[in-house]
PLY file of the C-alpha trace (Angstrom):
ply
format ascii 1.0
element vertex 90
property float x
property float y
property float z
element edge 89
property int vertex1
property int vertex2
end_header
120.41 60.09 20.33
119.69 59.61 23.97
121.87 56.57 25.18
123.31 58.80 28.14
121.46 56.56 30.61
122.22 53.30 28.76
125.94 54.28 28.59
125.84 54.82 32.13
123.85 51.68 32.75
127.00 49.66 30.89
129.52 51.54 33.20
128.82 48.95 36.05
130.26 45.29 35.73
127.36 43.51 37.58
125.00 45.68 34.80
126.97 43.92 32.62
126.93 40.45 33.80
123.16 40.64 34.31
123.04 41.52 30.36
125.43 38.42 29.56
123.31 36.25 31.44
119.91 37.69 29.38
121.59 37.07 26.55
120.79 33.47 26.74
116.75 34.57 27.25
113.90 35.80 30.05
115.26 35.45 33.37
113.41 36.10 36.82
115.18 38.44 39.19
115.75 35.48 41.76
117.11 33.16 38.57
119.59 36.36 38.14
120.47 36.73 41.92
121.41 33.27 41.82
124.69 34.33 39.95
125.78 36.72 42.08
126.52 37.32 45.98
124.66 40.15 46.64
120.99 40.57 48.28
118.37 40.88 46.32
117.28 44.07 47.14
120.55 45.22 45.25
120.16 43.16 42.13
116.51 44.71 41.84
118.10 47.59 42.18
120.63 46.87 38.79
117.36 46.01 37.21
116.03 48.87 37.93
118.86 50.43 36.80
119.20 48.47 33.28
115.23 49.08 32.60
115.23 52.87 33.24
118.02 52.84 30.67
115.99 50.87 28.07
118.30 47.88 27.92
115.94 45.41 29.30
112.48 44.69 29.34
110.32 43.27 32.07
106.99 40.83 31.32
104.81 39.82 33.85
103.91 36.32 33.83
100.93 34.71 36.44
103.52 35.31 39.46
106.71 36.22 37.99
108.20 38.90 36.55
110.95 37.74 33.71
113.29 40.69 32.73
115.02 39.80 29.11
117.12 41.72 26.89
116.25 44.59 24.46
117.95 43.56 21.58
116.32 46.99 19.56
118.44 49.02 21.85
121.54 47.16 21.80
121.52 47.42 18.06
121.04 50.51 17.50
123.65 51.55 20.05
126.07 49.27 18.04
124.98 50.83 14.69
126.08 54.21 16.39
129.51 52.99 17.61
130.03 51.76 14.37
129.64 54.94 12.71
131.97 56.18 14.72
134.54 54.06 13.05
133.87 55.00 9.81
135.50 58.06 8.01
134.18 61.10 6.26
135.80 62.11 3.19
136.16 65.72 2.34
0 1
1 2
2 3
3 4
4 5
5 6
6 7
7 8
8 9
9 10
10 11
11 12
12 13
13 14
14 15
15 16
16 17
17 18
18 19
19 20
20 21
21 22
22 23
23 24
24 25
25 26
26 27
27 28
28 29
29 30
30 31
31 32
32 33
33 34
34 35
35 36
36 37
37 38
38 39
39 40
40 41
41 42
42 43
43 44
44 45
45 46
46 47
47 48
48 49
49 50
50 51
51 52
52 53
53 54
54 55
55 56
56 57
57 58
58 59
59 60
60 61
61 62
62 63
63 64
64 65
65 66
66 67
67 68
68 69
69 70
70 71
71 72
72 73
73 74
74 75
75 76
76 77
77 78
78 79
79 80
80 81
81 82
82 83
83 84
84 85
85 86
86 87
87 88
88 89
C-alpha cells in the first residue's frame, strides 16, 4: 500500500479542514481560501499538498480550476484501517 504521502497529507489540520469542506462537493481554491486566514499562495500550497497525496482531484473548468474530493482513496484507506481492527485467529 502506498498511503505514506496521504498519511502525511492528513497530519496537518488545515489539510484537514480543506477535506471537510470538499466533502460537501468541487470547490475553487479562492471558494476554499475564503474559510481560512491565510494567503492564497499557502492554501495552493495545501492543495498541492492534498493532490500529490491522491486525496483530491483537480478539474479544469473554462477559467476555474475546482479541486473535489477522492472518495476512491479515502475508502480504501478506511478499508485498511479497518483491517487493522480486526483479529487473526491462530
Amino acid at each position: 500500500m502506498g498511503f505514506e504521502k496521504s498519511f502525511k497529507a492528513l497530519s496537518d489540520p488545515v489539510r484537514r479542514e480543506i477535506l471537510q469542506l470538499l466533502r460537501n462537493g468541487a470547490m475553487t481554491a479562492g471558494n476554499i481560501a475564503e474559510h481560512f486566514d491565510m494567503t492564497k499562495a499557502t492554501i495552493s500550497y495545501h492543495l498541492r499538498l492534498l493532490k500529490e497525496a491522491g486525496l483530491i482531484f483537480e478539474e479544469k473548468e473554462k477559467n476555474f480550476i475546482y479541486y473535489d474530493l477522492n472518495t476512491t482513496l479515502v475508502e480504501e484507506m478506511m478499508g485498511w484501517l479497518m483491517s487493522l481492527k480486526e483479529r487473526k485467529n491462530d
